[in-house]
Each structure stands twice: as structure tokens, then as C-alpha cells.
N, C-alpha and C positions, 0 to 999 in steps of 0.2 A: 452413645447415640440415643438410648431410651431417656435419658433424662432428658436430651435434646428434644425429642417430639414430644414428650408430656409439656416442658415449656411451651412449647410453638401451641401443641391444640388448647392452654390455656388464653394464648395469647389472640388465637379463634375465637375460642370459645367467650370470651370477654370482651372481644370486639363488637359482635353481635347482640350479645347481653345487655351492654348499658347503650347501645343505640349507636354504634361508629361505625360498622361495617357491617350489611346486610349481605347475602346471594344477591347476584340480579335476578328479580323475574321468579321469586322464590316459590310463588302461586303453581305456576307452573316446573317446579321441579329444577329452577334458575337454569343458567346457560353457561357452560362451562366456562371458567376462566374470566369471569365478567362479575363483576361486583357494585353495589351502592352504595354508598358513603349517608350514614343516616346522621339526626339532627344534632350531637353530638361530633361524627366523622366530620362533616361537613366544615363546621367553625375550627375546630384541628387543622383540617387542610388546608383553609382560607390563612389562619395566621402564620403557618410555613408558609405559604405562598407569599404573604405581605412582610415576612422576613428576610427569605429570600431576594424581593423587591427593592425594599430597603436599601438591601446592605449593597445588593448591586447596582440601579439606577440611583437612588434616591440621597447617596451617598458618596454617587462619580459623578463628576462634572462633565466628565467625558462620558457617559454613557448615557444613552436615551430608551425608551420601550416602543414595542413591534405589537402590533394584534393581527395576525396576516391569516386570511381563511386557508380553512379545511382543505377544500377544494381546490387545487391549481393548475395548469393547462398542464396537458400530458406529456407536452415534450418536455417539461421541467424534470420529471425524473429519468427522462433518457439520456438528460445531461450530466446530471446527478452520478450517472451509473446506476441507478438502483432498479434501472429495467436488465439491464444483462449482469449486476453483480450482487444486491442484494439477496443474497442465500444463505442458509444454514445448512450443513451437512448433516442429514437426518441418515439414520439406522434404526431397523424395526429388532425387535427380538421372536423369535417363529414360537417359541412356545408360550411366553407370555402374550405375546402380541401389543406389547406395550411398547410407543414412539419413544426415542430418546435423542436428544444431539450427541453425537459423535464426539464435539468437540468438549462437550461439557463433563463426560463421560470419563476423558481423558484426563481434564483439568481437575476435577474430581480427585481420581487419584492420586496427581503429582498433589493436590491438597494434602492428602493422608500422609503422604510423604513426610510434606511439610510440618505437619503434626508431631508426627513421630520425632523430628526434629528437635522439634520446642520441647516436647516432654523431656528429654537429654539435657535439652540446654536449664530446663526448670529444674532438672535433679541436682546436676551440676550449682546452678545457682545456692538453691537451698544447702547444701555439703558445705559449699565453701564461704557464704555469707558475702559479707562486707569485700572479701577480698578475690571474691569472684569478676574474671575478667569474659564478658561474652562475645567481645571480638575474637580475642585468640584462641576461647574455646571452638569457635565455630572454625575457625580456621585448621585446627589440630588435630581435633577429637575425630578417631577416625569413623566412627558411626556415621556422625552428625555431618562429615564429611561426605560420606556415601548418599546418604539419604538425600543431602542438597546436589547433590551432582547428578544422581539420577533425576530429581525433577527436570531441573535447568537441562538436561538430555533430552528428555520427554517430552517438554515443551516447546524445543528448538526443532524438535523433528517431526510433532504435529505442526508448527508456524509454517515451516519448508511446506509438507505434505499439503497443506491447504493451499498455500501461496502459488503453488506449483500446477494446482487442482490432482494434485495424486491420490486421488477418493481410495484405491487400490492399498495405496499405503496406509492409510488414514484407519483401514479395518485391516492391518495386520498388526499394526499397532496396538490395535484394543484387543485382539490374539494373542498376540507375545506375552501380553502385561496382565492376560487370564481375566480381563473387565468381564463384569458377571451382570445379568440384570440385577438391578438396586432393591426390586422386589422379590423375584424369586430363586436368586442364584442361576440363571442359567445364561450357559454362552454360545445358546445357540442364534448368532447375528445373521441378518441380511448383510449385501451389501449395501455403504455408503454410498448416497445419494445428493445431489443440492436441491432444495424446497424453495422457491421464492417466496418470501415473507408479506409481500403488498397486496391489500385486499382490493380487489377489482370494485369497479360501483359506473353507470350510465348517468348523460347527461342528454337528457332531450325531453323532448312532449310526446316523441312515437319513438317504438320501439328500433323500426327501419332508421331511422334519422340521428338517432342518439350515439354520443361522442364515450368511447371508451376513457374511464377515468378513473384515477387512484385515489383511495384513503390515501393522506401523506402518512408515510411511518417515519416521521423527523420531523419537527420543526424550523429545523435550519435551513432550508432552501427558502421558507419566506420571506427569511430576514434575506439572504442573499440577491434573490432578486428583486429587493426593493431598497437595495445597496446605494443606487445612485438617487431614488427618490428620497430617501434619508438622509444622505449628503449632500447634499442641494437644496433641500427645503430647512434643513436646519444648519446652513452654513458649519457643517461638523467638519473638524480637522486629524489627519491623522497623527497618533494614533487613536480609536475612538472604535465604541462598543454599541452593539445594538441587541437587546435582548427581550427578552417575550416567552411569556408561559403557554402551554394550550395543550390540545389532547394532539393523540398520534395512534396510529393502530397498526396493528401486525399479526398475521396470522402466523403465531409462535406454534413451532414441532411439539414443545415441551411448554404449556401455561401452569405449572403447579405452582407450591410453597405461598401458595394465597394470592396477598397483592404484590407482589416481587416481583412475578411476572408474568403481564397480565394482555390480553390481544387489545382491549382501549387501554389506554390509560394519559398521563399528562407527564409535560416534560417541562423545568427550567431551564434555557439554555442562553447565551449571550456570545455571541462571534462580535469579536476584538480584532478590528482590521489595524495591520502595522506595517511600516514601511519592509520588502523585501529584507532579508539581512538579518533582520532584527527581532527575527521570532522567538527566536530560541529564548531572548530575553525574557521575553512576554510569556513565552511559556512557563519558564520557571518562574518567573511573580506570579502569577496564575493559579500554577499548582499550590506555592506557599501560599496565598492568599484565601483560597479556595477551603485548606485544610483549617485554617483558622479560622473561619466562618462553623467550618462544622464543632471545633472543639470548642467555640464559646457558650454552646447550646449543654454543656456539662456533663456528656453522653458518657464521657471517659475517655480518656489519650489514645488509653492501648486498644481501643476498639476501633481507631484505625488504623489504617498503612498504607501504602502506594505498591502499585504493582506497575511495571513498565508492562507496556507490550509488545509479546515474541514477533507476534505475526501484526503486521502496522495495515490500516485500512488502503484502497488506492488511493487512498489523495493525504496521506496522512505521510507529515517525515519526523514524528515524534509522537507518541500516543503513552499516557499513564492512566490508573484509573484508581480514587480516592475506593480502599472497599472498606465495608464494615463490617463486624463481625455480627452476625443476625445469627439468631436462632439456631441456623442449621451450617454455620461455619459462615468465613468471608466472601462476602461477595459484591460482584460490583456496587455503588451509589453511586459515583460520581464519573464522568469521563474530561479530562483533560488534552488536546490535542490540538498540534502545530498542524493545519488544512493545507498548507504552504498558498501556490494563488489556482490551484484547481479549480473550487468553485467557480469562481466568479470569471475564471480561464474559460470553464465549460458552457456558461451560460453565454459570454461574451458569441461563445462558437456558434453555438444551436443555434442562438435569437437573432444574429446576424447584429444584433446594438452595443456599443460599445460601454464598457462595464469597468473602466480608468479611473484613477483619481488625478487628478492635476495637483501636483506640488510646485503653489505660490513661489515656496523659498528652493527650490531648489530648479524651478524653473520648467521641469517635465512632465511628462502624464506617465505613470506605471498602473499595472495594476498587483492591490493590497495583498499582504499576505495573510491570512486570519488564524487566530489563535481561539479554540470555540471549549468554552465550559461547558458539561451540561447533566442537570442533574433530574433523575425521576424522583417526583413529587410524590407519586405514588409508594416507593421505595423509602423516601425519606421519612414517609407518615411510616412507616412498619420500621424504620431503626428506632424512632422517635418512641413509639406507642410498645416496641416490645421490650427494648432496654427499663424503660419507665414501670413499666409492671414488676411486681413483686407482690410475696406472702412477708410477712413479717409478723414475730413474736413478741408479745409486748412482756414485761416486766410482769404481770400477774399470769400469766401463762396464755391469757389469750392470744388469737392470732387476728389480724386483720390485712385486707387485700387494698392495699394502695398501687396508685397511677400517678407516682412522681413525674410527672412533665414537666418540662422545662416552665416555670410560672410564666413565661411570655409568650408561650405558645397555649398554654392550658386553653379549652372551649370556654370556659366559666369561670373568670375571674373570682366570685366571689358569691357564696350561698348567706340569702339572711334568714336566720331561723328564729319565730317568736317563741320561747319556752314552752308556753301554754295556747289554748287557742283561743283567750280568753281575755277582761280585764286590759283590754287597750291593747293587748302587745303585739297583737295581731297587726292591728291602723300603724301603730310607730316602726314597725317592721315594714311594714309597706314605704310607708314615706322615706325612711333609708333605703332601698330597694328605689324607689322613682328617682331619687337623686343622685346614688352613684348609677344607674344604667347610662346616664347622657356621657360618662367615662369608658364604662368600661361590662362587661357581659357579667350580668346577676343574675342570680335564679332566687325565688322564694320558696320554702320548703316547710311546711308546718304538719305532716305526716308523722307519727309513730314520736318512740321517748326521741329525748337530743341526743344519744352517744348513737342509737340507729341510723340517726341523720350524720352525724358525723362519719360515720362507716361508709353511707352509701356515698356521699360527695369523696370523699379517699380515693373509693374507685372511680370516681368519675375523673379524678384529677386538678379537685377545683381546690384551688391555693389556700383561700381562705373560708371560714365558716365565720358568719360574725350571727352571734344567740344574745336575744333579747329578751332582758329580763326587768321583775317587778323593778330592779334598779333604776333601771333606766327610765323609768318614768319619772323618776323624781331628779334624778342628777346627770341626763342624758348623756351617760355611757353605756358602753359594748362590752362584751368579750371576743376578743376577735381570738380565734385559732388558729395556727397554722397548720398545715396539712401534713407538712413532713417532720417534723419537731413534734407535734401535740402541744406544744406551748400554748398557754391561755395568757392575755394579755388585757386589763381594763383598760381600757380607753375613751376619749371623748368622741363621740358620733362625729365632730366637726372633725377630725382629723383622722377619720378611716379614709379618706380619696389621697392623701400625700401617704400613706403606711402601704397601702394596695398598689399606687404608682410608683414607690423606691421601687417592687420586686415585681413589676411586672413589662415595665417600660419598655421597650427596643433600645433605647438609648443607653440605659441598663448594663443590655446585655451587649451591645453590639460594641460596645466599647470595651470590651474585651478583647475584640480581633484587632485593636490597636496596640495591647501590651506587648 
């Protein structure tokens, strides 16, 4: 666990440093749980985001993009449910005084569980090699037997206990199983409680007159109630997707572990309407699809897994969730879920308007069943930005801090460095610098010797260094760098835009999630 949080406060402390993630509001002492995304963060987040895009409109013929406001009339979340069901089960601790979720608390533990699991199953691998079998060990071994059966207990009786609203159960649970505050060892709990998570906000000129309203904490009721104006305007047939990025807010019990989880933050999400019936289909292409997007980005396989879920939301009759393993163990990325036709059931109800799709071929009107992805952007930049950090020891014993990012997501394609600042190489540095930017994000850099330049672009994460030398003036070649290799490469100036676009393209990479 110590090695764990010295990673993560590096992975802080480095955010802040080269310019990706500030405090919000740091002047004043920031505001909890809220952060900025600085001139570096920023082009990070914008190219997840235009990845994500990509790969799901830009690449389905069936799927189109949503921008739907912040704002939306108040009875949309009483249809939603998320005026009478949207809660967390919060628990205080009396002597720390520190908030926690209950349920997280719980999950926590059956984690450790888990853990202790794999440590067996890794012992066992290693003893036996090659001819280690980890289906049957996990089936046989009576440890590893134990440890998974009490999770999967654990977890089935918190799912019941919430599902049920048995809050009474829910804190004997974390009794029986001696859960301790994470900080100071103690169990002395309150009782469990539900916290509505939706931030309240006014809509008017006076204060008498003004209409009580919600931040949305979801982006998917946009897309939903604008179901029939995107089928109709864009003659869309089922089955067919509607997706859109944005922020979302929630006043979380528990906003720690940085930007993981945070009261603003932004959501990728795409609801995939399909005929009744046919979800479950949809669901599993979904999930497999979905996972292959994230492992083309070269994060590493075993960093993720699917977890079904115990406890299924009310409108949900299938719920998975892509997690990864971040800093401080697995946790959610991604959600997966069959909505079955609630949505658009519920809106149909409240709005009194009819919320059907007419099927041409099959001659009747039903209404859709939807199958909805949805990933935090936010979450996505902290697997992306913490897995990619490292110390590394180089062959003379030095150490240096690189930011392998995925090269198609890097903020900065490509640094041009003139050797000296002197003797033209400056102007010729320039002019490579104005001509690759109409491609692609350059920075110039003519500060301190070259290998300090080269150090600080590492940690910035930026792919390539290309350093301009007396050579080059006479025979207009580069040495271009790579960041992760150190390889030096001569080459001609006319052919750094084709060497930079092999390893950075989307095309690239995205054709990976076709293998």
C-alpha cells in the first residue's frame, strides 16, 4: 500500500509540475474535489476525447453526436428516477469524523479479498510454470476457494441489502467484517444513511419567481429526450447510436484519489437504441467492443477486467463495468448497460409525448430498447497519465522520468530543438516548427544543453525531439529522437511529416480494435 501512494503522489505531484492538472481556485486555497486541467492537461483531454469520437461516431455509420445542455426542465430527472432514487449510502466515523460510502467500504474489502486470491494463484503459477493450470487451481485450491466465495457472499448481501433499502443491514455488515476507518483504524460507525447526489441550482430574474433546477449528474437523459428529434431529422434506423461528450456534476460523500472522482467532471457516453429482444446481443458486442478500444491505446491487457454487477440499477437488466487497475487498485472506467426501454418508457409517461419508433419493415411502432456505454473522460486521463509515468534507469546509471503516452494521444507531437542558439539554426528550426504545426502540435525549445531538453520533453510525453544541427544546414537533415527507445535517427527534413504521422495517426492506432 506504501509503494501504492508514493506512485499516486508522484503521479500528483507530476501533474501539476509540467502543467496538466492544477487545484481549482489554488489562490484561494482551491475547492475541494475540483480541479483545472492546465496548458498541457488540456490537449491530453481534447485528444481522448477526439479518440473516443473517432472511434465511436466517426467510424459507425449508424451512430451520430448529441450536444444537449447542461440545464434541462426539472421534471426530466423525476422521470429519470434520480429525484427519489439517485443516492449513495453515506456512514460517518464518530472519532475521525471522516464521510465514507458504505458501499465502497464494503467493496474495498471483498477487493482485499480478491487480492489475496491472486497472490495464491501467482504463487501457484510461478511453482509450477508452463504447466500451470489457473482454471482448476482456482476451482480446487481450498484457500483461493474461500477467499472467492466469501467475496461473491459479501457482495450478494450488500446488492440484497441496498436493493431492499436495508441501511440497518448494510452497517452490520461493515460490523461483522470489523471494516475500520481507512485512516485511523477505528470502528466506531454511525448509522447508514441515503445522500442525494444532485446539485440543486435557480432558474429566473427574481428570486420569488425562480424555477428549482438541477445540475444534470448524467448525460444520458439528453440524448434520450431528444430521441425522436434525432430519428426524424436524421431519417436514423434501428438499430442506431447517439452519443455526446459534456460535463456532469454530483455532490459525491466521498471526492478523493484526485481526478477519479470528482463533483464536475465529463462523461463519454453513446445510448444504442435496438429492437426489444435484441439487447443482450448489443450488449455483449458492446462490452467486447468497448474493451478493445481501450486495449488498442497499449495501456496493458491485464490492466483490465469486467466485473458484472451484484446490485443492477432500476432500469438496468444487465449492468458490467470495464475497470482498471489505477494506482490504488481496480476501479471503475467504463459502464456497460442493457437500460431495457425505461428511459424513453419514463419520459414517454411524464411528458404526456409519445417516444416510439415506427418500424417501416416490420410494420408497427414499439418503443427502443437501449444498450448505453459510458466512459469518464476524466478517469480515462488518470489511467492514461498514470500507467504512462515511470522512473527509468538508463545503461550509465542515470535515471530519467518519462511520460510514455500513447503517441496519439501525447499534447505535443513533436519538439524542435536548434543545438545552439546561434549561426542560423535557430531560423531553420523555426521554419521546420511552422511547417510541421499545420499537421500536427510542435513546440520549440532552445533553453539549457540538448540532453536537458531531451529529459524535460520525456516527461512532458512528447514522441518525438527533432535537434538541429551545423548539419543541417548544408544537407537539410534532422536527428529526430524517439522518446521511448532513445534511438537517434538522420533523416531528411522533407520526410519528418510521413515518420511523425506512421506513429501518431488515429488510423494507426484505431485499427487495432479491428484485429
Amino acid at each position: 500500500m506504501a509503494k501504492q501512494d508514493d506512485i499516486f503522489k508522484n503521479v500528483v505531484s507530476h501533474a501539476k509540475e509540467y502543467g496538466f492538472i492544477f487545484p481549482s481556485s489554488e489562490v484561494y486555497d482551491g475547492l475541494s474535489a475540483v480541479y483545472d486541467y492546465g496548458q498541457n492537461g488540456v490537449e491530453l483531454k481534447n485528444n481522448i476525447r477526439q479518440y473516443w469520437w473517432k472511434a465511436m461516431v466517426q467510424m459507425h455509420d449508424n451512430i451520430v453526436g448529441l450536444d444537449a445542455a447542461i440545464l434541462m426542465h426539472p421534471t426530466t430527472w423525476k422521470a429519470s428516477g434520480h429525484v427519489d432514487a439517485f443516492n449513495d449510502p453515506l456512514i460517518d466515523n464518530k472519532d475521525s469524523k471522516k464521510r465514507y460510502r458504505a458501499d465502497v467500504l464494503i467493496e474495498d474489502y471483498a477487493e482485499k479479498l480478491n487480492q489475496k486470491a491472486e497472490k495464491e494463484i501467482e504463487k501457484a503459477a510461478a511453482r509450477f510454470g508452463d504447466a500451470f493450470d489457473r482454471e482448476q487451481f482456482i476451482t480446487t485450491n481450498a484457500r483461493v476457494v474461500e477467499y472467492l466465495s466469501k467475496k461473491k457472499e459479501i457482495l450478494e448481501r450488500m446488492a440484497k441489502s441496498l436493493d431492499s433499502g436495508d441501511l440497518e443491514d448494510v452497517k452490520k455488515l461493515i460490523e461483522e467484517l470489523e471494516i475500520a476507518d481507512p485512516e485511523t483504524g477505528s470502528r466506531n460507525w454511525t448509522e447508514v444513511r441515503q445522500f442525494n447526489l444532485m446539485f440543486g441550482t435557480k432558474l429566473g430574474a427574481s428570486a420569488e419567481n425562480a424555477m428549482d433546477l438541477y445540475l444534470r449528474p448524467e448525460t444520458a437523459q439528453g440524448i434520450f429526450v431528444n430521441f425522436l428529434n434525432v430519428q426524424k431529422s436524421g431519417r436514423m434506423k434501428i438499430p442506431f447510436g447517439i452519443a455526446q461528450t459534456g460535463k456532469a456534476f454530483r455532490n459525491e460523500i466521498v471526492a478523493r484519489q484526485f481526478i477519479f472522482r470528482m463533483r464536475e467532471f465529463e462523461q463519454m457516453e453513446m445510448q444504442f437504441f435496438v429492437k426489444p429482444g435484441e439487447e443482450m446481443k448489443w450488449y455483449e458486442y458492446w462490452k467486447e467492443t468497448r474493451l478493445k478500444w481501450h486495449q488498442s491505446l497499449g495501456l496493458g491487457n491485464e490492466n483490465y477486467r469486467f466485473h458484472d454487477h451484484e446490485k443492477l440499477a432500476h432500469y438496468a437488466n444487465a449492468a458490467a463495468d470495464i475497470e482498471f487497475n489505477f494506482p490504488f487498485g481496480f476501479k471503475e472506467l467504463e459502464g456497460i448497460h442493457s437500460r431495457t426501454d425505461f428511459d424513453l418508457g419514463a419520459h414517454e409517461k411524464f411528458s404526456g409525448k409519445k417516444m416510439q419508433y415506427f418500424d417501416a419493415e416490420e410494420n408497427k411502432n414499439y418503443t427502443p430498447y437501449v444498450v448505453e456505454t459510458s466512459v469518464g473522460l476524466d478517469r480515462m486521463f488518470l489511467a492514461v497519465f498514470a500507467t504512462s509515468l515511470r522512473e527509468e534507469t538508463l545503461e550509465d546509471g542515470s535515471t530519467r522520468t518519462v511520460l510514455s503516452l500513447p503517441a496519439v494521444l501525447a499534447p505535443t507531437k513533436a519538439a524542435v530543438l536548434p543545438l545552439i542558439k546561434r549561426d542560423g539554426l535557430p531560423e531553420l528550426s523555426r521554419e521546420i516548427m511552422e511547417d510541421l504545426k499545420w499537421d500536427f502540435t510542435v513546440t520549440y525549445d532552445e533553453k539549457d544543453a540538448v540532453g536537458r531538453r531531451y529529459r524535460r520533453q520525456d516527461a512532458l510525453g512528447t514522441p518525438f525531439c527533432i535537434t538541429v544541427d551545423h548539419q543541417s544546414l548544408e544537407d537539410r537533415t534532422v536527428t529526430i529522437r524517439h522518446r521511448d527507445t532513445m534511438k537517434q535517427d538522420r533523416v531528411a527534413i522533407s520526410d519528418l511529416r510521413g515518420i511523425i504521422e506512421k506513429e501518431v495517426s488515429m488510423k494507426t492506432w484505431l485499427l487495432k480494435t479491428k484485429a
